[in-house]
C-alpha positions in Angstrom: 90.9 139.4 35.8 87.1 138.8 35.6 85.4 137.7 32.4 84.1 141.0 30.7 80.9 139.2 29.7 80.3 138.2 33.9 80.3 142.2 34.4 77.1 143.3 35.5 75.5 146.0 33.1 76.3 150.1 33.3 72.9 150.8 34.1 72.8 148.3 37.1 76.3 149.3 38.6 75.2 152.6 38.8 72.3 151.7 40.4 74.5 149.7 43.0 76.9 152.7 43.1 74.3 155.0 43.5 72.4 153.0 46.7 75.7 152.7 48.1 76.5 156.5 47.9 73.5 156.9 49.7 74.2 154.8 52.1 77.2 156.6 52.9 75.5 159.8 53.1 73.3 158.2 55.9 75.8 157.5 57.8 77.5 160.7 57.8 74.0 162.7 58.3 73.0 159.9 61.2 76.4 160.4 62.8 76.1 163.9 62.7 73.1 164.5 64.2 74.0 162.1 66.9 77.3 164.3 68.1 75.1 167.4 67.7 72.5 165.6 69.9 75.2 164.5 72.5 76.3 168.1 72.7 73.6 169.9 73.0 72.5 168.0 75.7 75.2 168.5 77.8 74.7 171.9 76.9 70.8 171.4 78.5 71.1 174.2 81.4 73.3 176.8 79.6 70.7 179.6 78.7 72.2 180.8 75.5 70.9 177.2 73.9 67.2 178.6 74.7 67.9 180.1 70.9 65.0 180.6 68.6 65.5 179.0 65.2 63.8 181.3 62.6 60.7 180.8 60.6 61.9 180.6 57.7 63.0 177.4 57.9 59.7 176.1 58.2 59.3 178.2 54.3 62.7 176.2 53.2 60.9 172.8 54.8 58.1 173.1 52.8 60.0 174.3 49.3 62.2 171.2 50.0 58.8 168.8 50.0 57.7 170.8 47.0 61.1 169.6 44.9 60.6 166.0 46.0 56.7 166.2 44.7 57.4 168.1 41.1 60.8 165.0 40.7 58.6 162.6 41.7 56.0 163.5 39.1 59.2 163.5 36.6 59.8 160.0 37.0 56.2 159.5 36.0 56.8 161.4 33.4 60.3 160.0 31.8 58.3 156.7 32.1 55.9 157.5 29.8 58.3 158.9 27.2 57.2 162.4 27.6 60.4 164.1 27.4 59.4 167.7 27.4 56.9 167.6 30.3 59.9 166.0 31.9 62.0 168.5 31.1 60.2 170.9 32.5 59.5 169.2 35.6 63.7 169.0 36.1 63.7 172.8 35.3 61.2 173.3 37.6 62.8 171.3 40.6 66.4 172.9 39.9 64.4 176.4 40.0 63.1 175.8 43.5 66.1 174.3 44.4 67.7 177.2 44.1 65.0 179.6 45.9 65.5 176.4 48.9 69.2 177.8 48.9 68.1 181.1 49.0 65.9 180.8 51.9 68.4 178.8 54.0 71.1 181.1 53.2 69.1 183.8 55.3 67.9 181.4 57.9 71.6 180.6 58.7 72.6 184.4 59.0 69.1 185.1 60.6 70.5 182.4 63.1 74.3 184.2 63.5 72.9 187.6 63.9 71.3 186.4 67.2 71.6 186.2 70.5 73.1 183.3 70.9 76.6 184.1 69.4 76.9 186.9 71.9 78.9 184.3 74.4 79.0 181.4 76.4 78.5 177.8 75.5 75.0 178.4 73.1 76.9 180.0 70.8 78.5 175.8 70.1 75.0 175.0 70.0 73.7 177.3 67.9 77.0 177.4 65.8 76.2 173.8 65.2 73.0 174.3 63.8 74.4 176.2 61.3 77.4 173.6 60.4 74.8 171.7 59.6 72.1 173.2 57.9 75.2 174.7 55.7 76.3 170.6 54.9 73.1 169.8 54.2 72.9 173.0 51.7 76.3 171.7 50.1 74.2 168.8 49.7 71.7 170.3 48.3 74.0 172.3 45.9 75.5 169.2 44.4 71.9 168.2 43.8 71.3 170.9 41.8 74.2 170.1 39.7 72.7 166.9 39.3 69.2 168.0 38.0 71.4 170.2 35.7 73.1 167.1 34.1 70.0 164.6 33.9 68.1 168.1 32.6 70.2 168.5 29.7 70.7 164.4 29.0 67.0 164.4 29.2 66.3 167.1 26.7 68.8 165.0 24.4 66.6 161.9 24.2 69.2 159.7 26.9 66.2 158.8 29.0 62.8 157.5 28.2 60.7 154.8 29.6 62.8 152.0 29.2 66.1 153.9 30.5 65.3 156.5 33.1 67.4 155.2 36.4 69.2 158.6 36.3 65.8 160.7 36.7 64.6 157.9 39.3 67.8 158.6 41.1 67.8 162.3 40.9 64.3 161.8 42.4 65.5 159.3 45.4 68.3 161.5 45.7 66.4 164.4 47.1 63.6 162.1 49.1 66.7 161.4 51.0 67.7 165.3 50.9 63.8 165.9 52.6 64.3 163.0 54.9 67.4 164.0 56.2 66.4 168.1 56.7 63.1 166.4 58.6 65.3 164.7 61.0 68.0 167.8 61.6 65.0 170.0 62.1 63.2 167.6 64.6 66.7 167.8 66.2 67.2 171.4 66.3 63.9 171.9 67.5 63.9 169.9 70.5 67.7 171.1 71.7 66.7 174.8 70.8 64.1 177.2 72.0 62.3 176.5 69.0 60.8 178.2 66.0 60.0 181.7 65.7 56.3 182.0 65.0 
């Protein structure tokens, strides 16, 4: 058995579990969007692919950036030892969050109300969209759990500017959530017909 006193510290295994969570996630998202990609380019010619993907995505793009702006000022904020701002910056972010949900939620049924359900091979192209703007939702949920849990910890006095990895992680958490929606909408919009305007 190891020496206890050769551990490495809790903050700094989080940290390293934390990175390597992420890591994971990129795969999966990476892998993802590469079998999407594959499919719906063999799927090129059918014209049920030639499906519109609605507007409103663009709205749940932008209310996505939005969270990763208000976190990021929150790990300004938990640096400086100004818990209440801080607190209300989680709040905020969790609050949008939930709107982000919102918005996809329609977008995905906007999407399955269509045309492109109505038969052949779109309706796997389109259906895939949806697969996996609903996984990135789930991730997106779990997020919100998260801002939840540092929220409250924060408003206890757990983090301030000497330990704050949590609310840095949150933050990183959901750049990654904006980098990977970037990526699957770039994707959807060049193997669809592309956004409703």
């Amino acid at each position: 058995m190891p020496n206890s006193a050769a551990r490495l510290p809790p903050d700094l295994r989080y940290q390293q579990g934390g990175w390597l969570f992420l890591c994971t996630l990129l795969v999966f998202f990476l892998t993802s969007l590469l079998l999407y990609g594959i499919y719906a380019e063999s799927r090129q010619d059918d014209p049920q692919t030639a499906v519109e993907l609605p507007a409103s995505f663009l709205t749940s793009t932008v209310c996505l950036i939005g969270i990763s702006v208000v976190l990021h000022l929150a790990t300004r904020t938990v640096r400086r030892s100004k818990r209440g701002v801080t607190v209300v910056l989680l709040s905020i972010a969790a609050l949008a969050a939930v709107v982000f949900i919102m918005i996809q939620y329609r977008s995905m049924l906007e999407l399955l109300a269509g045309p492109a359900l109505g038969g052949g091979t779109g309706k796997g192209v389109a259906g895939m969209v949806v697969v996996l703007a609903f996984l990135h939702a789930l991730h997106v949920a779990g997020g919100i759990l998260a801002l939840g849990i540092v929220g409250v910890r924060t408003a206890l006095g757990r983090y301030d500017h000497e330990r704050h990895w949590p609310v840095d992680f949150t933050a990183l958490y959901w750049h990654f959530l904006d980098l990977v929606w970037v990526c699957m909408l770039i994707t959807f919009y060049l193997t669809t017909g592309g956004i409703a305007i």
